[in-house]
PyMOL commands that place a pseudoatom at each C-alpha (Angstrom):
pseudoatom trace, name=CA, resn=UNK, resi=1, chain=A, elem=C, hetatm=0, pos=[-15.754, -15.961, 29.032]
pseudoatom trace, name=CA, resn=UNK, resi=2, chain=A, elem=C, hetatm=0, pos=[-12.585, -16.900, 27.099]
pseudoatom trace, name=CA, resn=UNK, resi=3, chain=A, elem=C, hetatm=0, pos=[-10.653, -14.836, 24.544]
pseudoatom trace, name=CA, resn=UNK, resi=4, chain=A, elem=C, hetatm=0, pos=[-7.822, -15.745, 22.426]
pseudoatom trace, name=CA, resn=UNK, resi=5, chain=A, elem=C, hetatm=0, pos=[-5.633, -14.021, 19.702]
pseudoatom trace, name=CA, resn=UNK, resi=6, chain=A, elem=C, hetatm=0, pos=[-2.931, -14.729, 17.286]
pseudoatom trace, name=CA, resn=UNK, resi=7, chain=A, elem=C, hetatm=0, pos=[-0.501, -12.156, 15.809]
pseudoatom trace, name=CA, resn=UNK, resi=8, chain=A, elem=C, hetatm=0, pos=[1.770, -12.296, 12.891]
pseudoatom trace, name=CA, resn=UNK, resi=9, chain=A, elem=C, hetatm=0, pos=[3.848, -10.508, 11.085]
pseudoatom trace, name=CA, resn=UNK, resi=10, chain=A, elem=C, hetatm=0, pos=[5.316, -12.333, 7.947]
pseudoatom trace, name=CA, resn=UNK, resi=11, chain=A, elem=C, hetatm=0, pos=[5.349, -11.783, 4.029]
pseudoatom trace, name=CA, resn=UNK, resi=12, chain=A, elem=C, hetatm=0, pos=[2.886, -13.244, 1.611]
pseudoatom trace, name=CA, resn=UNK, resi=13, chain=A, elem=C, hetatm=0, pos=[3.933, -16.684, 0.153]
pseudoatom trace, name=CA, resn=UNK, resi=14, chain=A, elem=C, hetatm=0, pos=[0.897, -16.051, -3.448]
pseudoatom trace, name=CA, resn=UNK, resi=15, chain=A, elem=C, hetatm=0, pos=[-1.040, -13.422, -4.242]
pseudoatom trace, name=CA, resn=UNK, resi=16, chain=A, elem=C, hetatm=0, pos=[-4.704, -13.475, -2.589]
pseudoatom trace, name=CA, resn=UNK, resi=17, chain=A, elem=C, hetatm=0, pos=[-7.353, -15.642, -3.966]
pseudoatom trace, name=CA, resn=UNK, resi=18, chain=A, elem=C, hetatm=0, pos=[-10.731, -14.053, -3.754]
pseudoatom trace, name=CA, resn=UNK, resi=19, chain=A, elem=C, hetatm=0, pos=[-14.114, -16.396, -3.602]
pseudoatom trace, name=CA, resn=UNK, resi=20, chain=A, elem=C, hetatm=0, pos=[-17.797, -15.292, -2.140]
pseudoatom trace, name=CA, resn=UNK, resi=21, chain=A, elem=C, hetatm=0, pos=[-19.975, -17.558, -0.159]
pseudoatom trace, name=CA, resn=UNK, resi=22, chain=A, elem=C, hetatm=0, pos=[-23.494, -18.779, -1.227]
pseudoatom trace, name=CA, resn=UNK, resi=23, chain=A, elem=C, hetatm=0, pos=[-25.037, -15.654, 0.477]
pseudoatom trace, name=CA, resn=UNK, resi=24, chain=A, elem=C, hetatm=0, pos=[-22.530, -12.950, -2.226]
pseudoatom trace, name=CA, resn=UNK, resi=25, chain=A, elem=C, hetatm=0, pos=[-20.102, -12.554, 1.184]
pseudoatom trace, name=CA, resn=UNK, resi=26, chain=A, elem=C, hetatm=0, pos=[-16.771, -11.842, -0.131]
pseudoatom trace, name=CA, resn=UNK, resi=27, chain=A, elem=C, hetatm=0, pos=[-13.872, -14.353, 1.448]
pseudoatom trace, name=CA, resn=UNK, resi=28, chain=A, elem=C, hetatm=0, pos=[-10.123, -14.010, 0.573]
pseudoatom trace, name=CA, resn=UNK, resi=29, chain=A, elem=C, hetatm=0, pos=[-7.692, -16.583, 1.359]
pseudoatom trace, name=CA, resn=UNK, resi=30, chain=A, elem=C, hetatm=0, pos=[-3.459, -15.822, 1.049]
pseudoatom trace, name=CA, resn=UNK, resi=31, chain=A, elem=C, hetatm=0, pos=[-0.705, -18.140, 2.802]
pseudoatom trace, name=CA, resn=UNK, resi=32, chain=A, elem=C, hetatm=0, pos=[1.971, -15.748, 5.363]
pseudoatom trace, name=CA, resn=UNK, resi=33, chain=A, elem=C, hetatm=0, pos=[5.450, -17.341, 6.340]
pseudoatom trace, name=CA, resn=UNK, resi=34, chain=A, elem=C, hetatm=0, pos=[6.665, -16.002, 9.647]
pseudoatom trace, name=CA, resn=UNK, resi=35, chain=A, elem=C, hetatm=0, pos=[10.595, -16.856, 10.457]
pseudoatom trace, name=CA, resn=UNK, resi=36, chain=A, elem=C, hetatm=0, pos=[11.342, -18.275, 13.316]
pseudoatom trace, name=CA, resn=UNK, resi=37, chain=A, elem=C, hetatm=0, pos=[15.237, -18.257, 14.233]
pseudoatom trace, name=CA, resn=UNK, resi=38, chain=A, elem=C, hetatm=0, pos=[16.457, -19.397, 17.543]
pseudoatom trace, name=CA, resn=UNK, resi=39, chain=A, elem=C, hetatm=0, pos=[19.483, -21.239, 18.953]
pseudoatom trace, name=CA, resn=UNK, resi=40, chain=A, elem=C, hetatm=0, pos=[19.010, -24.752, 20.202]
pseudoatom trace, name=CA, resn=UNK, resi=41, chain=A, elem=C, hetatm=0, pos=[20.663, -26.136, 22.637]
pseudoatom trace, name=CA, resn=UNK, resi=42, chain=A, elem=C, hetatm=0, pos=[23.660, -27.226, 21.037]
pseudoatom trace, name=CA, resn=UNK, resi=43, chain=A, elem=C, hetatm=0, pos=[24.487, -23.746, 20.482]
pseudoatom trace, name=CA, resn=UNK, resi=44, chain=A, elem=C, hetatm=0, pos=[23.234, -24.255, 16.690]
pseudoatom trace, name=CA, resn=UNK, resi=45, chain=A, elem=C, hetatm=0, pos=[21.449, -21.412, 14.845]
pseudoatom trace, name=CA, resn=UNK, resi=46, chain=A, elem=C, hetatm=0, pos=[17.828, -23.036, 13.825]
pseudoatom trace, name=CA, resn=UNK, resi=47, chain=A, elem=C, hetatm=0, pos=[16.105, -20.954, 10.640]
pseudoatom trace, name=CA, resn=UNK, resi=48, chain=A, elem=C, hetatm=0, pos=[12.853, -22.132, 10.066]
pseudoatom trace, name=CA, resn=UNK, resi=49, chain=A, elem=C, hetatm=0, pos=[9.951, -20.599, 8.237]
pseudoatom trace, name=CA, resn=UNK, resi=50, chain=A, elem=C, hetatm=0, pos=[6.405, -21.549, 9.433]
pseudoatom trace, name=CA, resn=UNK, resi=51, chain=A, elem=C, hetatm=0, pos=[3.383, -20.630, 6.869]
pseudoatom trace, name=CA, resn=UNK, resi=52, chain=A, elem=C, hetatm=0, pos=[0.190, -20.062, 8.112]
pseudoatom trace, name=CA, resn=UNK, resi=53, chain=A, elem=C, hetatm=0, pos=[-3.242, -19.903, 6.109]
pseudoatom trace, name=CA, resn=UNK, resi=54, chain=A, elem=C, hetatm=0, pos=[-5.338, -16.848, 6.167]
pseudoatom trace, name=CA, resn=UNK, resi=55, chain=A, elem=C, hetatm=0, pos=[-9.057, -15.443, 5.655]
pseudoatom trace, name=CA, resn=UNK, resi=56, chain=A, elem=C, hetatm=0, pos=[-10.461, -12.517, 5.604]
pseudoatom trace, name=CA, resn=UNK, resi=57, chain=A, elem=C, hetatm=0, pos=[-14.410, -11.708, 5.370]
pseudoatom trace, name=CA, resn=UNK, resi=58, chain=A, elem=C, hetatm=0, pos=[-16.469, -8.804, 4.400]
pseudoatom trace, name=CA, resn=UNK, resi=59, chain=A, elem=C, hetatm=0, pos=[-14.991, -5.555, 2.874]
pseudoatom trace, name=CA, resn=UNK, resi=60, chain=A, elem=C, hetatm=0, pos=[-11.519, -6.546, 4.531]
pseudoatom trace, name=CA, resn=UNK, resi=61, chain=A, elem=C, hetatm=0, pos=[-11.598, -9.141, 2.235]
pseudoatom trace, name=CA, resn=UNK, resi=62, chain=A, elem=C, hetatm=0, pos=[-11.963, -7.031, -0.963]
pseudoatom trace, name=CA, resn=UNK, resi=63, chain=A, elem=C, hetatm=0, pos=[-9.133, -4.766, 0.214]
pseudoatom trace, name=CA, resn=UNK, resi=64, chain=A, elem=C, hetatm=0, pos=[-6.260, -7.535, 0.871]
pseudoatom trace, name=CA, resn=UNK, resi=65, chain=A, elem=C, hetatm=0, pos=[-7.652, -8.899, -2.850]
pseudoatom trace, name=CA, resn=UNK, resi=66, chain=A, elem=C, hetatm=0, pos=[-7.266, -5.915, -4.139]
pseudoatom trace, name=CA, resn=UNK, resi=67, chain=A, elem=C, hetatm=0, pos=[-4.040, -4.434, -2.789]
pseudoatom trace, name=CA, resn=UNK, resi=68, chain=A, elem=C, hetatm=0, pos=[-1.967, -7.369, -1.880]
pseudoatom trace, name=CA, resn=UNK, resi=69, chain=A, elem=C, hetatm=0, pos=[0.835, -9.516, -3.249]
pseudoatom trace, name=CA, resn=UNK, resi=70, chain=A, elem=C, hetatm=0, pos=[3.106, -11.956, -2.923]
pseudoatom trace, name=CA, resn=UNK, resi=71, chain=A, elem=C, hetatm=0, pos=[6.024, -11.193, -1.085]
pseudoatom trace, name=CA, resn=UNK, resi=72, chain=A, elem=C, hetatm=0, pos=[4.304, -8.080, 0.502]
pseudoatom trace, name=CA, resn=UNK, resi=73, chain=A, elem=C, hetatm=0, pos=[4.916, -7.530, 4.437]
pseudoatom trace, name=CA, resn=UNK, resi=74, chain=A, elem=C, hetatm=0, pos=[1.632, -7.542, 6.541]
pseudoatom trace, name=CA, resn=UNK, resi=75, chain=A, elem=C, hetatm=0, pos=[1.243, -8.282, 9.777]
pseudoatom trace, name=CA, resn=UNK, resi=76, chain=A, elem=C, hetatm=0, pos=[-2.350, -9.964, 10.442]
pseudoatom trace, name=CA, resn=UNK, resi=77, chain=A, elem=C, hetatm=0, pos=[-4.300, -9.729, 14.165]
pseudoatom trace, name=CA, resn=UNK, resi=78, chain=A, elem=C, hetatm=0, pos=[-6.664, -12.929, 13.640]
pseudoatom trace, name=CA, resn=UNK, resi=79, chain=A, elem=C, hetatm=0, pos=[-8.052, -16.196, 15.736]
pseudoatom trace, name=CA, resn=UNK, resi=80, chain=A, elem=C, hetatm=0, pos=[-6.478, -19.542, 15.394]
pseudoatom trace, name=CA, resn=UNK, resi=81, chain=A, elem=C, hetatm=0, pos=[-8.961, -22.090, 13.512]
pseudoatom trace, name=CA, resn=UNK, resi=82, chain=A, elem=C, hetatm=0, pos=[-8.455, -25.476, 14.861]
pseudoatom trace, name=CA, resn=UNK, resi=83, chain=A, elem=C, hetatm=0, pos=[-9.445, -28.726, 13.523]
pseudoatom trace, name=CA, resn=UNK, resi=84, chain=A, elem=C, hetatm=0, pos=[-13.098, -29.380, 15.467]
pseudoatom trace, name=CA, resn=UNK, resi=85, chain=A, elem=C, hetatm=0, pos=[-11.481, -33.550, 15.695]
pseudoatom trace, name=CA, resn=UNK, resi=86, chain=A, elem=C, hetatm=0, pos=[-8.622, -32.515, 17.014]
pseudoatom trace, name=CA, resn=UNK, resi=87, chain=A, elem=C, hetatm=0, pos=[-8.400, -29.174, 18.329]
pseudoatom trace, name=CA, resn=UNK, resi=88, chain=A, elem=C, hetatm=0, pos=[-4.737, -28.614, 16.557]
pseudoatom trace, name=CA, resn=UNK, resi=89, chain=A, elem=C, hetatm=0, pos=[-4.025, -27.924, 13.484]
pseudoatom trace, name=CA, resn=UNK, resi=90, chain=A, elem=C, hetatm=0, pos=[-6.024, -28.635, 10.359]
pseudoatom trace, name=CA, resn=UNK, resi=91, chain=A, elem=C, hetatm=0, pos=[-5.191, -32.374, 9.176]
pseudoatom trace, name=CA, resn=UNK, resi=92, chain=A, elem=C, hetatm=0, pos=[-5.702, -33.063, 5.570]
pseudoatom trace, name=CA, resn=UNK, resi=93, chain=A, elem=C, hetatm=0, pos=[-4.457, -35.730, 3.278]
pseudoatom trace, name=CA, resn=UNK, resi=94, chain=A, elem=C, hetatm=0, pos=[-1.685, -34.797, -0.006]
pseudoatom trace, name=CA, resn=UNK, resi=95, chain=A, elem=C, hetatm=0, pos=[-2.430, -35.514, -3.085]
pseudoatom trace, name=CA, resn=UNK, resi=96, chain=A, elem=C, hetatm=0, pos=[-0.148, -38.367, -2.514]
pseudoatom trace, name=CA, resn=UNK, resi=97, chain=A, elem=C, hetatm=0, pos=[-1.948, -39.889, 0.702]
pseudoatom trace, name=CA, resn=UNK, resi=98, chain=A, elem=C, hetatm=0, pos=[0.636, -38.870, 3.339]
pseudoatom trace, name=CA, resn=UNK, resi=99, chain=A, elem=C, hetatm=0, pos=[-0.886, -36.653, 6.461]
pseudoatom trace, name=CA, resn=UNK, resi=100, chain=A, elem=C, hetatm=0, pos=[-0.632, -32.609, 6.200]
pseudoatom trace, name=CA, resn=UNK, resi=101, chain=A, elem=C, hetatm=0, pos=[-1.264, -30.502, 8.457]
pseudoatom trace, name=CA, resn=UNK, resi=102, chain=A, elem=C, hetatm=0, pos=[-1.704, -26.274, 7.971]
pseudoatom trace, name=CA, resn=UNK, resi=103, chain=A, elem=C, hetatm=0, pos=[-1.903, -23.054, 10.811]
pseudoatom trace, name=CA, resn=UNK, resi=104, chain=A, elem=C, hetatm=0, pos=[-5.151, -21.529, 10.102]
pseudoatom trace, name=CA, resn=UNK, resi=105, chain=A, elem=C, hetatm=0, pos=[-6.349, -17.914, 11.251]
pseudoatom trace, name=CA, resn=UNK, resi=106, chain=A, elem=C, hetatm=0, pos=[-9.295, -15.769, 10.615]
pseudoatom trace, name=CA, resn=UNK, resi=107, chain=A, elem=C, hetatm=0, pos=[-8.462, -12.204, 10.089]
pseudoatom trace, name=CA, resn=UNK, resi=108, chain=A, elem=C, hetatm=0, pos=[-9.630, -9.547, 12.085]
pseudoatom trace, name=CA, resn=UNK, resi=109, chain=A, elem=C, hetatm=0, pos=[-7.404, -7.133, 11.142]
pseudoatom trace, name=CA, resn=UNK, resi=110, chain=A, elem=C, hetatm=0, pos=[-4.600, -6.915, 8.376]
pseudoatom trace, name=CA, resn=UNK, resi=111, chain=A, elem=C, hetatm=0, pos=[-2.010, -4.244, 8.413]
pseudoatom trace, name=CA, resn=UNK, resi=112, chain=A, elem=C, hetatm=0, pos=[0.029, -3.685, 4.691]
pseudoatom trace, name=CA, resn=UNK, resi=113, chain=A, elem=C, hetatm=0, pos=[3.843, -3.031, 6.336]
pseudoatom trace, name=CA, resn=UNK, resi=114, chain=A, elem=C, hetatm=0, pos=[5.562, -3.418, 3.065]
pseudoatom trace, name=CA, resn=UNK, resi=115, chain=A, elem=C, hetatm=0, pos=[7.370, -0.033, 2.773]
pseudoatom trace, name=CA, resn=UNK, resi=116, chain=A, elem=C, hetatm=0, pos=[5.552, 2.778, 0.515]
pseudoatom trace, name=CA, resn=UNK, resi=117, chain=A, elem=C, hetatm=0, pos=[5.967, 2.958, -3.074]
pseudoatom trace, name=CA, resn=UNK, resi=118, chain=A, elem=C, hetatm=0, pos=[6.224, -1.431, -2.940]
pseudoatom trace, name=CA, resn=UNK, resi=119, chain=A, elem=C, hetatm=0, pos=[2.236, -1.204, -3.023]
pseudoatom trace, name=CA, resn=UNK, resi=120, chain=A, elem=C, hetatm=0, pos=[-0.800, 1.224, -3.800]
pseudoatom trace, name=CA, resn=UNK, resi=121, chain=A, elem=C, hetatm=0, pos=[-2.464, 0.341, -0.443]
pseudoatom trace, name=CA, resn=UNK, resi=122, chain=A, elem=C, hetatm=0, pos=[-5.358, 2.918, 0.546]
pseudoatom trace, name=CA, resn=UNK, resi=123, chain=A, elem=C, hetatm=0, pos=[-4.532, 5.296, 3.170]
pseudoatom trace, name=CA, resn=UNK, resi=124, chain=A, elem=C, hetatm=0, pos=[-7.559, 4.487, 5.386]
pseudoatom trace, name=CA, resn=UNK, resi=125, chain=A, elem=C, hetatm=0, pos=[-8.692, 1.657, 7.780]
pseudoatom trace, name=CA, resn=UNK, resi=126, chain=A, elem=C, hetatm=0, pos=[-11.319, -0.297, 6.063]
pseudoatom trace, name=CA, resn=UNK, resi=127, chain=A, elem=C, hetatm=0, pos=[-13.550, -2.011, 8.183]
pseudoatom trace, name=CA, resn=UNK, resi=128, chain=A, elem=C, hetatm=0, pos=[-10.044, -4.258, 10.259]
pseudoatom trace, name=CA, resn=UNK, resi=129, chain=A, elem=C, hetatm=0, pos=[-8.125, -3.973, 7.119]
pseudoatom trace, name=CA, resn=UNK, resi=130, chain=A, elem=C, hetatm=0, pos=[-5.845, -1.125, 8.218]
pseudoatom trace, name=CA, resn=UNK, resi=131, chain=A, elem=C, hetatm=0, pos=[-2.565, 0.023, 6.425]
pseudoatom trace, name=CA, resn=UNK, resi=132, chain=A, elem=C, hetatm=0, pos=[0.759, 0.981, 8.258]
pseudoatom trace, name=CA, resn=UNK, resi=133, chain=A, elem=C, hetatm=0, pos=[4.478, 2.117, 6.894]
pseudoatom trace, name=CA, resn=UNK, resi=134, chain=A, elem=C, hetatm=0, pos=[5.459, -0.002, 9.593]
pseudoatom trace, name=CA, resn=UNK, resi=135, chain=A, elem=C, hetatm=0, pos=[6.233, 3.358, 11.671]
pseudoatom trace, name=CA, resn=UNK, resi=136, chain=A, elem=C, hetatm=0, pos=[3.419, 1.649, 14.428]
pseudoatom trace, name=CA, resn=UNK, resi=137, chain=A, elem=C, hetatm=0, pos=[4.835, -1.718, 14.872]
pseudoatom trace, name=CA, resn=UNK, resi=138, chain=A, elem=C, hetatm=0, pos=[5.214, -2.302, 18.834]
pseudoatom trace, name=CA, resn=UNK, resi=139, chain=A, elem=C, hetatm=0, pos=[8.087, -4.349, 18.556]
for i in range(1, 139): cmd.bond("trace and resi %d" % i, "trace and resi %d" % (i + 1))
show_as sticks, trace
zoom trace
């Protein structure tokens, strides 16, 4: 048996977009950029911001569309989608015709950690979609 996960915390780069498959399942898709600063070897300070594309399913779905926004703070517990040619990253062509490529995860669980009074997040866990004041974070 193999098992992997994927954790991020970042902040919300557009508000949700909510869509339902054939079958009436409800699927919400939002974009997350995560910082990542470091030093290179050089002794130069590197600031980068990598997005990363994500979906939720199901009622977890409904509650990110709901209660989310841009800019919000969430941290999201997910698995990494890759591309079935390549087994990397999702490669797609720009509008223009020059190679993309995106980060994609499927939610499992999405915690709001934007502090209170910035949203009107519920105050329960719904189905992986839990809320936190950020009080929790194990880091």
């Amino acid at each position: 048996m193999s098992y992997h996960t994927i954790i991020l915390a970042g902040n919300l780069g557009r508000d949700p977009e909510m869509r339902y498959t054939p079958n009436g399942q409800p699927v919400t898709s939002f974009s997350v950029a995560v910082n990542d600063n470091y030093t290179s070897n050089s002794g130069e300070k590197v600031q980068r911001t990598i997005w990363f594309r994500i979906t939720a399913w199901g009622k977890q779905a409904e509650v990110c569309n709901n209660y989310l926004k841009k800019g919000q703070k969430v941290l999201v517990e997910g698995r990494l989608v890759v591309d079935p040619n390549t087994g990397g990253p999702r490669i797609w062509q720009r509008q223009d015709g020059s190679s993309a490529a995106s980060f994609e995860v499927s939610a499992q669980a999405v915690r709001f950690l934007s502090a209170k009074g910035e949203t009107e997040a519920p105050e329960a866990l719904v189905e992986g979609a839990e809320v936190d004041s950020g009080d929790n974070i194990p880091f």
